[in-house]
C-alpha positions in Angstrom: 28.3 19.3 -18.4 24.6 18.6 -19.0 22.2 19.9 -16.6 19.5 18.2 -15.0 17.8 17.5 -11.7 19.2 16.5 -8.4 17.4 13.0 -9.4 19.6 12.7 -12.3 23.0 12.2 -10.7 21.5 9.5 -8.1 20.8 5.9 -8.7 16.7 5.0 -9.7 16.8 2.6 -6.6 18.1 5.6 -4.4 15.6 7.9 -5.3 12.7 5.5 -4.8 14.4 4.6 -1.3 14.6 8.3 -0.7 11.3 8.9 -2.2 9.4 6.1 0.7 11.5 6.8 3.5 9.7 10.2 3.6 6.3 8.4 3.3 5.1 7.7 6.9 3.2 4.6 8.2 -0.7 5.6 8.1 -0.4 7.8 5.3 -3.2 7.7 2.6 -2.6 8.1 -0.8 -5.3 8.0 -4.1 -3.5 6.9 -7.2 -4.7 4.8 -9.9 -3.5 1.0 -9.1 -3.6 -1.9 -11.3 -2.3 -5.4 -12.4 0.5 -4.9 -10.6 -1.4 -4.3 -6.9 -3.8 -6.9 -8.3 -6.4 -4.4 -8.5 -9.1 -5.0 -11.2 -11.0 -2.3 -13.8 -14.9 -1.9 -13.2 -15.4 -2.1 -17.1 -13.9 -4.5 -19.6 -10.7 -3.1 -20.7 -10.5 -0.9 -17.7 -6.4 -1.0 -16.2 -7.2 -0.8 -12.6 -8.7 2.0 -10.3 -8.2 5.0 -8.4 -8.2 3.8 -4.9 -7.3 4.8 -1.7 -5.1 2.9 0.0 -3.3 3.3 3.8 0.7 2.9 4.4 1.0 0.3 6.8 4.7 -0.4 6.5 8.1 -0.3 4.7 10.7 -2.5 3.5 13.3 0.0 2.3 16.1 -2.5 2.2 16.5 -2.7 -1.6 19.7 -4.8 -1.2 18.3 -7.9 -0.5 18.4 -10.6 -2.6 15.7 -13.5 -2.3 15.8 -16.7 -3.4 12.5 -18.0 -5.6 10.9 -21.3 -6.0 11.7 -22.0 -9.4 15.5 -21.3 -8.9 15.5 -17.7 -10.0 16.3 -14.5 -7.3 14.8 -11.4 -7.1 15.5 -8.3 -5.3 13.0 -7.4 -2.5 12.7 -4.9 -0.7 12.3 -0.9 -1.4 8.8 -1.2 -0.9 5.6 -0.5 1.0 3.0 -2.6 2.5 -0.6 -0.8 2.1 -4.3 -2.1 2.5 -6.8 -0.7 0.0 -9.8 1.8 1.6 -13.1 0.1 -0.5 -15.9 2.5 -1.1 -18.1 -0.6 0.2 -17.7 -4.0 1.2 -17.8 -6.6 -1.5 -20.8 -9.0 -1.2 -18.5 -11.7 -3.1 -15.9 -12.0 -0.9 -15.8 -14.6 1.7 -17.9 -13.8 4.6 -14.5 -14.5 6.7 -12.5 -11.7 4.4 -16.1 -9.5 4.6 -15.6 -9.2 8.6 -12.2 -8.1 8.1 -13.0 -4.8 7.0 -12.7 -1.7 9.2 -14.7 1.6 8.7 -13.4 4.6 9.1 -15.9 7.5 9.5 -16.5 10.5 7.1 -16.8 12.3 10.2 -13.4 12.1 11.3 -12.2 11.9 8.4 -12.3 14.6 5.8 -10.5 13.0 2.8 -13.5 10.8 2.0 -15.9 12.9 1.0 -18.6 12.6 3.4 -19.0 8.8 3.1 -17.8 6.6 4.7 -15.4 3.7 3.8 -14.0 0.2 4.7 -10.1 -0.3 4.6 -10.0 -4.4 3.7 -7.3 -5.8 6.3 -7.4 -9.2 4.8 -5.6 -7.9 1.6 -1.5 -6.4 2.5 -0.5 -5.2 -0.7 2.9 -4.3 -1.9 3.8 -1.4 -3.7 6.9 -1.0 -5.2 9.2 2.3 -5.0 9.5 2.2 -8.9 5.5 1.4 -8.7 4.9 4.3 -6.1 7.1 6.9 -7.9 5.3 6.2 -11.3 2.6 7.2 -9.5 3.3 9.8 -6.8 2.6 13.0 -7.1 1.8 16.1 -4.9 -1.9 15.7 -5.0 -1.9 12.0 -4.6 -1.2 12.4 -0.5 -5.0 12.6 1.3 -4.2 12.5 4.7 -3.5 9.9 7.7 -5.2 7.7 9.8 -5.1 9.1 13.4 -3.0 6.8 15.5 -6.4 4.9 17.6 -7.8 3.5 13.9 -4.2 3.0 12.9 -3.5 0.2 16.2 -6.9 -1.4 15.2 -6.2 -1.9 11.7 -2.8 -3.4 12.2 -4.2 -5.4 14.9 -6.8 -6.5 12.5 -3.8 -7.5 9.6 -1.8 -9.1 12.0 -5.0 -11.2 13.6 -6.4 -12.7 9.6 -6.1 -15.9 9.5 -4.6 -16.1 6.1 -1.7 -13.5 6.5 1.5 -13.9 5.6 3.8 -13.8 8.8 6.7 -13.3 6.1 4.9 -10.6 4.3 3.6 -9.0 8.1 7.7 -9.2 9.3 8.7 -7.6 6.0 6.4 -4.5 6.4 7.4 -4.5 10.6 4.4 -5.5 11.4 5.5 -8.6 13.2 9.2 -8.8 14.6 
């Protein structure tokens, strides 16, 4: 019999269940994100960014099958919802999507390096757990939001104008 890891012997989509259901809401991670997270280089030819990003929410229901607009299904679930912690606030965006950003304090906050940042709550991203265990690693875990900056975040995802209630009730942010 051919030895390998534990990982081995269990299905890809149970591992990356396993590998989420451990990751807990107000986490923050630093990985490299890209395309797939809709997250742009810097420089031409750039793949994405490091970023820092906060858990927010799962969907670890990787059974679910959804139907699409053109016809086609796809399986949702086994996933987390995350906003992205910006080094500043971008100029370009809308001003409405501008005031949506809350700043978390270097103070309180060790992981960011004595500056302080702005986590965008107009933006819930999804991360997939194939996406997220590309990515994870030891080293990629920074910290979490203490639970006061946590509420007001949320409270700030749930209250932009232009977020999904489908995409808010999939992450358990709305009920």
């Amino acid at each position: 019999m051919k030895k390998g890891t534990f990982e081995d012997l269990l299905p890809q989509e149970t591992v990356e269940r396993m590998l989420l259901s451990n990751v807990s809401v107000g986490e923050v991670f630093r990985m490299h994100l890209g395309k797939e997270e809709n997250i742009k280089g810097k420089n031409p030819g750039d793949d994405g960014r490091n970023k820092y990003f906060v858990v927010l929410g799962h969907d670890l229901d990787g059974n679910a099958i959804k139907a699409k607009t053109d016809g086609t299904f796809s399986t949702e679930g086994n996933a987390i919802g995350v906003v992205i912690i910006d080094t500043k606030i971008n100029p370009n965006l809308p001003l409405r999507r501008q005031q949506m950003h809350y700043q978390l304090s270097a103070k309180k906050y060790a992981f960011l390096k004595e500056k302080d940042r702005f986590v965008d709550c107009s933006d819930l991203k999804t991360i997939t757990g194939k996406r997220f265990k590309e990515l994870f690693g030891n080293d990629k875990a920074k910290g979490i939001i203490m639970q006061d900056d946590l509420e007001l975040i949320k409270g700030a995802v749930i209250s932009y104008e232009d977020a999904s209630p489908k995409m808010l009730r999939r992450f358990g942010l709305l009920l």
